[in-house]
N, C-alpha and C positions, 0 to 999 in steps of 0.2 A: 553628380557625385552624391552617394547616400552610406550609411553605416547601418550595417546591418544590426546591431547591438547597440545603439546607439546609448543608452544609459552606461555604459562602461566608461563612458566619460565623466560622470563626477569621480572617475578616483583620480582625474587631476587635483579634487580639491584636498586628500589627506597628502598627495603627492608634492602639491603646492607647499603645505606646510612642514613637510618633513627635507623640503630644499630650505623654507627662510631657516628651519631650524640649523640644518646643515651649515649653510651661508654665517649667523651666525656665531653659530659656538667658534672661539679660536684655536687654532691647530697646534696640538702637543710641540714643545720644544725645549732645548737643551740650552739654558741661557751660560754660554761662556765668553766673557768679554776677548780675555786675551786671546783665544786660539779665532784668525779673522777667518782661516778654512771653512769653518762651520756657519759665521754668518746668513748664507740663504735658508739655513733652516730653521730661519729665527722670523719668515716672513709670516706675513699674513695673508687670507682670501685676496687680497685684492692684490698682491704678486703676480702676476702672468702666468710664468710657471707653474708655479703650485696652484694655479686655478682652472688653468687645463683640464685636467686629469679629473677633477670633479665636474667640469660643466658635460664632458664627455662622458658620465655614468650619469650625466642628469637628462641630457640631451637623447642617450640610449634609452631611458625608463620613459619617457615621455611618449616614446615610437613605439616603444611596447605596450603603453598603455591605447592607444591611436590602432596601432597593428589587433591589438585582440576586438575594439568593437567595429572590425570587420571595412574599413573604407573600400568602396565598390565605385565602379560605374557600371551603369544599364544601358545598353542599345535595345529598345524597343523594335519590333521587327514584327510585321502582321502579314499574315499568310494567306492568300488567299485559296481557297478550297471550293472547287465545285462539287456541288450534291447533283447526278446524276439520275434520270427516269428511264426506266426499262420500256423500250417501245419494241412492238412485234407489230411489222407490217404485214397485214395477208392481202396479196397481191392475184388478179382473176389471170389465170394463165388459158381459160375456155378459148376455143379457137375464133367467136369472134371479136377476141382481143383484135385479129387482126385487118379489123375495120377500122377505115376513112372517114373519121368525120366532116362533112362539108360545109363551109365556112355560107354566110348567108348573103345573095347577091355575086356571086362566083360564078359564071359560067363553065362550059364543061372542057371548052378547050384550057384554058387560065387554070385549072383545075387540075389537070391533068400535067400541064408544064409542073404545076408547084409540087404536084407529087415528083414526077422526075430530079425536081430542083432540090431535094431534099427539106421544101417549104413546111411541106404540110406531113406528117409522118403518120401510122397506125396505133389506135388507142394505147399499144401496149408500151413499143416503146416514146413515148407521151408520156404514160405514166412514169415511166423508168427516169427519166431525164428530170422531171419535177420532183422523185425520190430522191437521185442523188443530191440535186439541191438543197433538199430537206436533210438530209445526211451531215451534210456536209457544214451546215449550219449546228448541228446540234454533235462536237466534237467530247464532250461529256456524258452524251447518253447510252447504255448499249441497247444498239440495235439489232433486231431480228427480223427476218425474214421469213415467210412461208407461200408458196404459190398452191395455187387449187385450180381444180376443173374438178371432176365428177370426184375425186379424194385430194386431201391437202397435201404437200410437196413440200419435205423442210428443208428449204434451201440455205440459212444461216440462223444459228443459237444468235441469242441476244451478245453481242459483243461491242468491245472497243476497237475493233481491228475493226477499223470501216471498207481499208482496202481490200481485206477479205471477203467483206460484205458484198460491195459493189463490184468484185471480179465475180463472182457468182451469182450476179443479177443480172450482169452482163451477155451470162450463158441462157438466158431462158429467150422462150419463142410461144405465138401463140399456140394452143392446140398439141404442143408436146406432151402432155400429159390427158390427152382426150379434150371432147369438146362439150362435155356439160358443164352445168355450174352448180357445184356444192358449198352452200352459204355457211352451214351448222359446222362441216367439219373444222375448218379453217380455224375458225373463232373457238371452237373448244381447244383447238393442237395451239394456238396462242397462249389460252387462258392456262392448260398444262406446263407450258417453259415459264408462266410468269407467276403462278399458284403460290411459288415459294418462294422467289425474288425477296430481298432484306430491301430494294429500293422503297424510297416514301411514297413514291408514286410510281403505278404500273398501265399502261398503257396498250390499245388494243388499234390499229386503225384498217378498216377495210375496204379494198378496192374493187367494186369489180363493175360492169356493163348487161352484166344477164342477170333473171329472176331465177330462184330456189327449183330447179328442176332434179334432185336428187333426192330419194328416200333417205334418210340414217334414223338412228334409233334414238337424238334429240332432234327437234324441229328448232330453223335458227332463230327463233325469239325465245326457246330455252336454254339456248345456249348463249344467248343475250342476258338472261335472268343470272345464268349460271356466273358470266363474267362480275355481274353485280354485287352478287353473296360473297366474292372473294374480291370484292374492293377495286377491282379492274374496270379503267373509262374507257368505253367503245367508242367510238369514231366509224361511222359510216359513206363512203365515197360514192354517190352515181358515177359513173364515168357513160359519155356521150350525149350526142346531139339527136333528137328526132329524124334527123335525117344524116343517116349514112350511107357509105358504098363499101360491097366486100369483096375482093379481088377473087375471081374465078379463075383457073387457068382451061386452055380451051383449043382447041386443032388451030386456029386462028389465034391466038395468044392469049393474053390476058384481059377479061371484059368484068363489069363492075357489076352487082347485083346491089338494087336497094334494099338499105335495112332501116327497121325503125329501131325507133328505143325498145328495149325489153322487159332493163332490169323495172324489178317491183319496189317503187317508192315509198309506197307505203308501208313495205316490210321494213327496209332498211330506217326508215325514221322512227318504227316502233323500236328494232333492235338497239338504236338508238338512245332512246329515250330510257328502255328498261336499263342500259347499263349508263347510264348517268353524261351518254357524252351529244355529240349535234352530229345530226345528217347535213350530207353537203351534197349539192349537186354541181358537176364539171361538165360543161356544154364540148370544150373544144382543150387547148393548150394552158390557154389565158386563162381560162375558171378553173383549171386544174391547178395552173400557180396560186392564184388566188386563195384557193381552198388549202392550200400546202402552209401559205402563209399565213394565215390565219389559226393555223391548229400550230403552227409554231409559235405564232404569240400566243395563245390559250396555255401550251405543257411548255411552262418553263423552266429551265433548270436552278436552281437554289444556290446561290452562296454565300460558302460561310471565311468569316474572317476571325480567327484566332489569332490574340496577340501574345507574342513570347517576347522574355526578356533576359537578352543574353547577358550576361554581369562580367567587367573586368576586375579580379581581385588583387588588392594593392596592400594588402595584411602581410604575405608572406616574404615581398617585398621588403618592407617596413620591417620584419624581423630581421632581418641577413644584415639592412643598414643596422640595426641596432645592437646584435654581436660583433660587427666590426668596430662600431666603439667602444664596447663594452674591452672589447679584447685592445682596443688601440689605445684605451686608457689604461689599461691595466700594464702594458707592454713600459709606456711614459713612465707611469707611477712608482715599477719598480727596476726602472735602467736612469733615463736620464734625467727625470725628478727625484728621485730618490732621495727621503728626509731624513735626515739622524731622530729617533726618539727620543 
């Protein structure tokens, strides 16, 4: 409980004094002996009666003086608010997203069973499964989507609708949009959706398995420079193992071709480096989480806590009690007190 005017409270003190004064003085009367009718109008303050009706306009002004400096109570109440980071995923859609990577000490039958088993699954969807988890973790930020092979694919604007997000991540495959890899385009079609973002932090992370095999008219360490001039942190992803296998189909069915690693390491840790974030390399599942986990501890979301303070007012209150006495003395004063002058 606090008053909001709280000084409005010494006019109890002229208030004080204009009651002793009141209390004091004696009340007008009509001294006739013989007529004993008019006797109670010959009392004093300290008659019952006739004291009523004044503690009632004393008791009224007291409320009003109370009621104007504002008595309140405050429920404090703190809100919490997350501050959200715009992340644009570009995701390699090249067809050999849909390589195997082979686990180390595996033989080829065991190998073969885990693929059937749904054990060991293709780089692409790998990555996808360690996305949504990453997603799904960061419910404050909006996220976006872009897949690439020889030109970038806008699969989802940066949003909060994750379930939009990830129903149309759902729909990609490797090699649907051809099978080279273009590093530059990706990374500028990012930097474009997030150039003008109001977020305090904007974010760039890129996945892919293959080296820069496409011309465009920036090379992707200027388009790494480019994300830096505009305050955007890149994040660079290897994806796979030294040794992989890439399912062939064939008159005899399906048979495995080995693949090395491709992508250019040392491109991607410049790209890197120029826009201010860390290259990461994912061998298999496990260093793909790993590396998922790790850039979600690094971009984290901000919050803020604002405290409001909702106020009960007990002024207006305080006035209605104090015309009802006002009015209930007055009602007394001139029906059933009523004094002869």
């Amino acid at each position: 409980m606090n008053f909001a005017y709280p000084w409005l409270l010494l006019l109890f003190l002229p208030f004080a004094l204009a009651f002793y004064y009141a209390w004091r003085r004696p009340l007008p009367t009509l001294r006739i002996p013989a007529l004993k009718p008019f006797a109670p109008a010959t009392g004093s303050r300290k008659s019952l009666p006739l004291f009523i009706p004044f503690l009632l306009y004393a008791l009224a002004t007291a409320l009003l003086i109370v009621a104007a400096a504002r008595p309140r109570h405050g429920d404090e109440k703190v809100v919490m608010r997350a501050k959200g980071i715009d992340i644009m995923l570009c995701l390699d859609l090249s067809g050999s997203m849909a390589t195997f990577d082979v686990p180390k000490g595996i033989s080829d039958g065991k190998f073969l069973e885990a693929i059937k088993a749904g054990k060991i699954k293709p780089r692409l969807p790998v990555a996808m499964d360690e996305i949504k988890k990453f997603i799904a973790d960061r419910p404050d930020d909006r996220i976006g989507l872009i897949g690439f092979a020889e030109l970038p694919y806008s699969v989802c604007p940066p949003t909060l609708d994750h379930g939009f997000l990830v129903a149309n991540m759902e729909r990609l495959r490797p090699g649907m949009i051809g099978d080279k890899t273009g590093i530059a385009g990706p990374v500028a079609s990012a930097i474009q959706r997030l150039k003008d973002s109001d977020a305090k932090r904007r974010v760039v992370v890129l996945f892919t398995d293959g080296s820069n095999n496409v011309k465009t008219r920036i090379s992707p360490l200027q388009a790494a420079k480019l994300a830096h001039d505009y305050d955007i942190i890149l994040y660079t992803v290897g994806i796979g193992s030294d040794h992989g296998v890439y399912p062939q189909r064939s008159f005899g069915g399906i048979r495995f071709e080995d693949v090395r690693g491709e992508f250019d390491e040392k491109l991607l840790q410049e790209m890197a480096k120029a826009a201010d974030g860390k290259y990461y390399r994912a061998f298999d599942a496990k260093g793909l989480g790993k590396v998922m986990s790790e850039i979600n501890k690094l971009e984290k979301t901000t919050m803020e806590q604002p405290r409001y303070i909702e106020y009960s007012e007990f002024g207006p209150k305080l006035i209605v009690a104090a015309l009802v006495l006002l009015l209930l003395g007055f009602i007394l004063e001139n029906t059933v007190y009523l004094r002869v002058p």
